[in-house]
C-alpha positions in Angstrom: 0.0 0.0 0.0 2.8 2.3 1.0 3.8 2.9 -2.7 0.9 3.5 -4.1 0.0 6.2 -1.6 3.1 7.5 -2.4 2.1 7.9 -6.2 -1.1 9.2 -5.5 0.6 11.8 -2.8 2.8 13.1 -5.4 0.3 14.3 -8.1 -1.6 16.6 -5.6 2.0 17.4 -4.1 3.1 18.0 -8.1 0.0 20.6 -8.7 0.3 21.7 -5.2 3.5 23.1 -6.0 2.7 24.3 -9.6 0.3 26.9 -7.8 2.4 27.8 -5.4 4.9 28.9 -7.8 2.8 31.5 -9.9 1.3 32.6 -6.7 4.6 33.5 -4.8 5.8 35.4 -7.8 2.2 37.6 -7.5 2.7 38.2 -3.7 0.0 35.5 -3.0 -0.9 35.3 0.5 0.3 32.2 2.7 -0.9 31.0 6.2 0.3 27.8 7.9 0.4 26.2 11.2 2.7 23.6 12.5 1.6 21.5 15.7 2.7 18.5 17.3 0.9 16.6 20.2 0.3 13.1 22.0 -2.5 11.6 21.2 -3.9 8.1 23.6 -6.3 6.1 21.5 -8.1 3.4 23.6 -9.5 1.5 20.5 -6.5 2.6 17.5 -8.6 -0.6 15.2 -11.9 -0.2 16.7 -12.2 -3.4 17.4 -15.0 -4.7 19.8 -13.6 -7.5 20.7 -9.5 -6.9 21.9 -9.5 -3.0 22.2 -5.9 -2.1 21.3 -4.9 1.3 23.5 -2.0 3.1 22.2 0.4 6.4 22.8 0.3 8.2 19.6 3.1 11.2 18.9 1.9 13.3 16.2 3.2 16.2 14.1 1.4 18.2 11.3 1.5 21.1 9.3 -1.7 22.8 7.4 -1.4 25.6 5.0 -4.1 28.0 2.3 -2.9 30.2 0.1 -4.7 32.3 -1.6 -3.9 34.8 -5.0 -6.8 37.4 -6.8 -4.9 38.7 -9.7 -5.4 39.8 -12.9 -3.6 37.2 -14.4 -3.8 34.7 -11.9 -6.7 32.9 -9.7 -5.4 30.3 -7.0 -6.9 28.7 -3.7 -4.7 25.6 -2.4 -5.2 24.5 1.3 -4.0 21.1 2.5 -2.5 19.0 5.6 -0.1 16.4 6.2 0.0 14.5 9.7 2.5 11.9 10.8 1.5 9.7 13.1 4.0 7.3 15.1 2.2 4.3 16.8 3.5 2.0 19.2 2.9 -1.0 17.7 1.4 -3.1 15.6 0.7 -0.3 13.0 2.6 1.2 10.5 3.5 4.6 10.8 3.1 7.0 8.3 1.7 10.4 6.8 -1.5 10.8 5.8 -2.8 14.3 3.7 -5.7 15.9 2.1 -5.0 18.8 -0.6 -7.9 20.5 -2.5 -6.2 23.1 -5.0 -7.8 25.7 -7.9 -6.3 27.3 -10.6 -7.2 29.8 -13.2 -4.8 31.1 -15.2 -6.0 34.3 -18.0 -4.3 34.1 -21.1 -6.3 36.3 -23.4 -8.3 38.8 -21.1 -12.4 38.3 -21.2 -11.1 35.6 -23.5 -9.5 32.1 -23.2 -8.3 30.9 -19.5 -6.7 27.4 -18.1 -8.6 25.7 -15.3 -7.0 23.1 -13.0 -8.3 22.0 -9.8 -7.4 18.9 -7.8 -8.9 17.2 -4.8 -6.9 14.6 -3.0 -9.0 13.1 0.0 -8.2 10.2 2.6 -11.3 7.7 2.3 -11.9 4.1 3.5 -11.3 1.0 1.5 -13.9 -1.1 2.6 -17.3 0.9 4.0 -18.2 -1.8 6.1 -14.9 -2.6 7.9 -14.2 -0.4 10.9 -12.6 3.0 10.6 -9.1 2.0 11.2 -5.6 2.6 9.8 -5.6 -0.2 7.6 -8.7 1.0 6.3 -7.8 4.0 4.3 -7.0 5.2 1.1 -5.6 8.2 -0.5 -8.3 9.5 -3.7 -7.6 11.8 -6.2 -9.3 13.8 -8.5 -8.1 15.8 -11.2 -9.3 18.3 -13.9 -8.1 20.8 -16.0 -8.9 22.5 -19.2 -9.6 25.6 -20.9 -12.4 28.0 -20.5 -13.6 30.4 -23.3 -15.4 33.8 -22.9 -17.8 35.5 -25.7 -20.3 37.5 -25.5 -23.7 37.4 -27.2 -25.3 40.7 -28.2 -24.7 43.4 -25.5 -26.4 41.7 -22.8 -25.6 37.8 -22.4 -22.2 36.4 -21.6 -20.8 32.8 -22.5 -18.4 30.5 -21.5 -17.6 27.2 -23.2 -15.4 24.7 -21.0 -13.3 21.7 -22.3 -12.4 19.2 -19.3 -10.0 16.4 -18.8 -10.4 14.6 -15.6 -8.1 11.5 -14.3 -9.3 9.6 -11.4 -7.1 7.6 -9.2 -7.9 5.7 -5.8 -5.1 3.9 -4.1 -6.5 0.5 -3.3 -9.9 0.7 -4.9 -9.1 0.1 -8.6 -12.3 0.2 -10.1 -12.9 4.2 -9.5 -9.9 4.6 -11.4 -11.1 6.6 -14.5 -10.4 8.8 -17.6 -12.9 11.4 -18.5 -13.3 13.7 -21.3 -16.1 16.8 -20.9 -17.4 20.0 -22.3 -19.6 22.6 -21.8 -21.9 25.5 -22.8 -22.8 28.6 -20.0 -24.9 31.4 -21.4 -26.0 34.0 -18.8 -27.6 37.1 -18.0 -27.4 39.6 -15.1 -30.5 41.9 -14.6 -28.7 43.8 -12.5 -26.4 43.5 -9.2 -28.2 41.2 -7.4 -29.6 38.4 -9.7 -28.5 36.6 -13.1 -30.2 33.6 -15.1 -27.9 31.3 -16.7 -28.6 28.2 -19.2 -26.2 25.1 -19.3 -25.8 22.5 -21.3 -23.0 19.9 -20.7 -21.5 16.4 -21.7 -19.5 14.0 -19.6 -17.9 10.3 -21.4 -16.6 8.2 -18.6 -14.3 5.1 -19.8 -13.5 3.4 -16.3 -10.4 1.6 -16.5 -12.0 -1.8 -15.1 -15.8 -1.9 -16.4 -16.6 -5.0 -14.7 -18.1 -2.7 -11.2 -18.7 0.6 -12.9 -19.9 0.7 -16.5 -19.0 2.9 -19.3 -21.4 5.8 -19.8 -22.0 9.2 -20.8 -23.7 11.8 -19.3 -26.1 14.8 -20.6 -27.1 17.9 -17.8 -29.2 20.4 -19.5 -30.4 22.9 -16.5 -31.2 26.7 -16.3 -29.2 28.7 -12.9 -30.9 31.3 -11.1 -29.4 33.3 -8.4 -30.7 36.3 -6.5 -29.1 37.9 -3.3 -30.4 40.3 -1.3 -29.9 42.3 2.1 -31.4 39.6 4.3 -32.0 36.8 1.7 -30.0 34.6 -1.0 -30.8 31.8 -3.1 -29.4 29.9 -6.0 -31.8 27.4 -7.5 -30.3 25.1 -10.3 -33.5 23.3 -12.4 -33.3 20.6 -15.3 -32.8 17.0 -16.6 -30.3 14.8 -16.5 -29.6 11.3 -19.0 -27.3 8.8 -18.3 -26.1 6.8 -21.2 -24.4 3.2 -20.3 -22.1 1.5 -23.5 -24.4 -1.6 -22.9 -27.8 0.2 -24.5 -28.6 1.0 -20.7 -30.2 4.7 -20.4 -30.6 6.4 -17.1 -33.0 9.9 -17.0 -34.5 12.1 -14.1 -34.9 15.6 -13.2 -32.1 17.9 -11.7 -32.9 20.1 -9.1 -30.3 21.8 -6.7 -31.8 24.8 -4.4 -29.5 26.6 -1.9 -31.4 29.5 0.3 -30.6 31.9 3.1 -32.6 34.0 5.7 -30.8 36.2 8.0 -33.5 36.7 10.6 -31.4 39.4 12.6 -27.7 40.5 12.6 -26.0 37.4 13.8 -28.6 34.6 12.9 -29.2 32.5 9.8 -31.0 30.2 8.9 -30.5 28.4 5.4 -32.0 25.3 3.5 -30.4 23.5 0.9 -32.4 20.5 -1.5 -30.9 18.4 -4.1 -32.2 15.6 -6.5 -29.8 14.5 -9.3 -27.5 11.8 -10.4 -23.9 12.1 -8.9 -20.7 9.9 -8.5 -17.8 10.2 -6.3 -15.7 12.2 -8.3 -18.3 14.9 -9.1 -19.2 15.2 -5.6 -14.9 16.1 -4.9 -15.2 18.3 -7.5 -18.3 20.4 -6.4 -17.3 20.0 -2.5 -13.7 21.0 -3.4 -11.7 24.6 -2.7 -12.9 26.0 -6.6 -16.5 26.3 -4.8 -15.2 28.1 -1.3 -15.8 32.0 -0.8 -13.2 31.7 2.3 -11.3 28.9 2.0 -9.3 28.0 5.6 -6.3 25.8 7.1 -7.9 22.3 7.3 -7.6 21.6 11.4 -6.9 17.8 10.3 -6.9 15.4 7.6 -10.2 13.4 8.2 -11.5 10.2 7.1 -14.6 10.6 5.1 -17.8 9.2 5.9 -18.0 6.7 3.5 -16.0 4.3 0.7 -15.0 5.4 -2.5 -17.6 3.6 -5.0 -17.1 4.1 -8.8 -20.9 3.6 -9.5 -22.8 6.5 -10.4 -26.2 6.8 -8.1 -29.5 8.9 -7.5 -29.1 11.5 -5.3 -31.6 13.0 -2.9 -31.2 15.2 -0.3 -32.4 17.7 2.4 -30.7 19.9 4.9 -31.5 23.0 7.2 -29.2 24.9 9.0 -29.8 27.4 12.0 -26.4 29.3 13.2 -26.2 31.8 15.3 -22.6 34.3 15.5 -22.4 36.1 19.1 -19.1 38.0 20.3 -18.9 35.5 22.9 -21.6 32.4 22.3 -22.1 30.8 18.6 -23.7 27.6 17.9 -25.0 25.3 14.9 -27.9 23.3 14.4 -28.4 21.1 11.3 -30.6 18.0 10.7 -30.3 16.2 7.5 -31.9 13.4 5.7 -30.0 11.6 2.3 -31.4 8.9 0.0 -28.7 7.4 -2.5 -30.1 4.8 -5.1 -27.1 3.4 -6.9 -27.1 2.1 -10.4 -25.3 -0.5 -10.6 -27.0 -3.2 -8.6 -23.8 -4.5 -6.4 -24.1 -1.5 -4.2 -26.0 -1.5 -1.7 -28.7 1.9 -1.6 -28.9 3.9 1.9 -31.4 5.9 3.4 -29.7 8.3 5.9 -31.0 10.9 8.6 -28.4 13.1 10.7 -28.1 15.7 13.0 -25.0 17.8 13.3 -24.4 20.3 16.6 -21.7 22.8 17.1 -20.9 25.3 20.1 -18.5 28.1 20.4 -17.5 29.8 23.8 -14.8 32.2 24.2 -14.0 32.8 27.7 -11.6 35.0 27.4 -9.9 36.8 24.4 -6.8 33.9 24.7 -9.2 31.0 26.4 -12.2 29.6 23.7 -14.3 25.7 24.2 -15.6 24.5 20.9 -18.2 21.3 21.3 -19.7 19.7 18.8 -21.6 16.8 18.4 -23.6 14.2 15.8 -25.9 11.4 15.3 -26.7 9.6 12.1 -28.4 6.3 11.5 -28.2 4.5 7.8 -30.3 1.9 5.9 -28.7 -0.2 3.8 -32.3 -0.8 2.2 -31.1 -4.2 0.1 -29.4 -5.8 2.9 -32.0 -4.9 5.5 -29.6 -3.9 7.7 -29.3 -0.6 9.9 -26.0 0.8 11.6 -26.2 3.9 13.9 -23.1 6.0 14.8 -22.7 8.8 17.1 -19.7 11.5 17.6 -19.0 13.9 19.7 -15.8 16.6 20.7 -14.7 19.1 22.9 -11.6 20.8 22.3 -10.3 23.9 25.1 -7.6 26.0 23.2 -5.5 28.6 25.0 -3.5 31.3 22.8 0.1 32.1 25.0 1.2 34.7 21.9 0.2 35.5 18.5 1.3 32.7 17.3 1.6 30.4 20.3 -0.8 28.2 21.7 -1.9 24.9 23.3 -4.9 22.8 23.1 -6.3 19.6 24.3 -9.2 17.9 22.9 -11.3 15.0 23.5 -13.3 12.7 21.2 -15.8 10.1 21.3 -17.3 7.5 18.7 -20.1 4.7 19.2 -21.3 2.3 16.7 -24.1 0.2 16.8 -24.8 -2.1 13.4 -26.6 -5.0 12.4 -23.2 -5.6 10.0 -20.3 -5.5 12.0 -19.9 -5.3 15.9 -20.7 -2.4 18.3 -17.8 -0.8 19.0 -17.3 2.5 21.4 -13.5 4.6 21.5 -11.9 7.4 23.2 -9.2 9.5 22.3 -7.3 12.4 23.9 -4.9 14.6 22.6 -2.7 17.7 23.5 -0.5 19.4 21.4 1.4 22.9 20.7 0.9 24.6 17.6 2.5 27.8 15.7 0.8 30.1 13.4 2.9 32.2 10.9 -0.6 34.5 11.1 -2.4 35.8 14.3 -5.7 33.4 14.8 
């Protein structure tokens, strides 16, 4: 596994560093913290049966840097974490990089898109979430954009896209995919625009015996209108889906985002999506190309679920109530997901969540995040039903402007009809330095 990861490292690391290079010549601006800690894990393999407790040393350094130019676009953020067990498991680094380029070569013309989203995911979803159970993912596109204009008042784009896929154990995502498409959109003023899209995917998976060969049609109009105490972007169309074996796939495609800001500090917001997805579109979409104000990642985190190559049904619902005090903030967002998979070998899930967050600072230098969460999934196929709850605190003390110390605490509990309960603890305390004042 080692070598592989190493490969896969190296391309985000290789496009990593091609941004960083433009960007320090522009004066780009660069934050980064290093830390370094012990961590005590009483359940490193989550295993219910013969709990294994380690001493963990850490060290780990997270960066973003950022560049608005004329010439030059950029966002790149990432984390690298070494962790040095005691025994039985191999030590190593683990990182997550999600990085976005645009480059203008002709002014209101022709530009060069890359962006690249390297994540740490688990092999096997229904194996517990240990060390040996993760994967470095990558996704990468580039290609070039090109501008026109349409009579004084609509603008276009046209986009060409070639995207490589590339999961370190799981062979079957790994993927070559050609794309293109066609933006035409109008602003009526400041505050709102209406778009129409039209664009074409061919996927060719290296291994078509999980994953089949398809292409893919989105035709969808985009509306967005923001206002003083409101915002909403609603995204409405159809979608076809294409297999090489005479298959066809087709279904509406509806994505609505919207925000209330009931008074100064509160919002609420609600987001709804139906459409068909995969795991590399959903890297893409969730990635740093796609974040207003992108931050240092605070570690490099196992996502939720496996890689799967197969492309599925999404549906979705979430609402979100946060509140922003000079002292108190907190987050409350239920959730409810329903993925249908194609291809018949995965398994579908119906999933309902709740995710909770609290903020206190007690003093300027002294601050207690919490947070919290509770989801339960249906594997509808397998009638089977696994619920898992999570929950932090973390108390973090700044000595300087630079300096500080924190210790956190972290809880898991998982109850499934697949695999064995399992329950794990896990403190940690560690100095960190900011080249930036948080």
């Amino acid at each position: 596994m080692g070598r592989s990861r190493i490969r896969t490292s190296l391309i985000a690391a290789a496009v990593a560093v091609a941004l960083a290079a433009p960007v320090a010549a522009h004066a780009a601006r660069i934050s980064y913290v290093v830390d370094a800690g012990v961590e005590h894990d009483d359940n490193v393999r989550l295993d219910a049966v013969e709990p294994d407790s380690q001493v963990i040393m850490r060290a780990g350094v997270g960066f973003v840097a950022t560049q608005e130019g004329s010439t030059v676009q950029a966002v790149v953020t990432g984390r690298a974490d070494y962790r040095h067990f005691e025994e039985g498991v191999d030590n190593g680094v683990e990182g997550v990089l999600s990085a976005y380029l645009n480059w203008v070569m002709v002014p209101e013309r022709l530009s060069f898109a890359i962006q690249d989203e390297l994540e740490l995911q688990a092999i096997d979803r229904f194996a517990p979430d240990s060390p040996d159970n993760r994967q470095q993912v990558n996704v990468l596109s580039l290609g070039p954009n090109f501008l026109f204009h349409v009579g004084d008042t609509l603008q276009g784009r046209l986009e060409a896209r070639y995207i490589d896929t590339h999961a370190e154990v799981t062979d079957e995502f790994n993927s070559n995919r050609i794309g293109a498409a066609l933006r035409v959109a109008k602003a009526f003023d400041e505050n709102s625009s209406l778009g129409v899209n039209a664009q074409w995917t061919d996927v060719d998976y290296d291994q078509d015996l999980v994953a089949r060969d398809h292409e893919r049609i989105d035709l969808y109009a985009h509306y967005v209108r923001v206002l003083a105490n409101t915002d909403y972007a609603i995204d409405a169309g159809y979608s076809r889906l294409d297999y090489d074996d005479g298959e066809r796939r087709t279904g509406p495609l509806l994505r609505l985002e919207a925000g209330w800001r009931p008074g100064e500090r509160t919002r609420l917001s609600l987001a709804l999506v139906d459409q068909f997805s995969d795991a590399a579109d959903t890297a893409l979409i969730e990635g740093v190309a796609d974040r207003s104000a992108a931050s240092i990642p605070e570690g490099v985190l196992v996502d939720d679920s496996a890689v799967i190559a197969s492309a599925y049904r999404e549906q979705r619902v979430s609402f979100a109530w946060a509140y922003s005090g000079e002292r108190l903030g907190w987050r409350v967002q239920p959730y409810a997901q329903r993925l249908r998979y194609i291809d018949a070998q995965q398994p579908d899930e119906e999933v309902q969540g709740v995710l909770l967050g609290l903020d206190y600072r007690f003093r300027p230098d002294l601050t207690l995040r919490a947070w919290a969460g509770g989801e339960r999934v249906d594997y509808t196929l397998l009638d089977a039903q696994e619920d898992t709850r999570r929950a932090g605190l973390t108390l973090e003390k700044h000595w300087t402007r630079h300096w500080s110390t924190s210790l956190s605490y972290f809880r898991y509990e998982r109850d499934s009809d697949i695999l064995a309960d399992v329950h794990q603890n896990i403190w940690y305390i560690w100095m960190s330095y900011s080249n930036r004042p948080r």
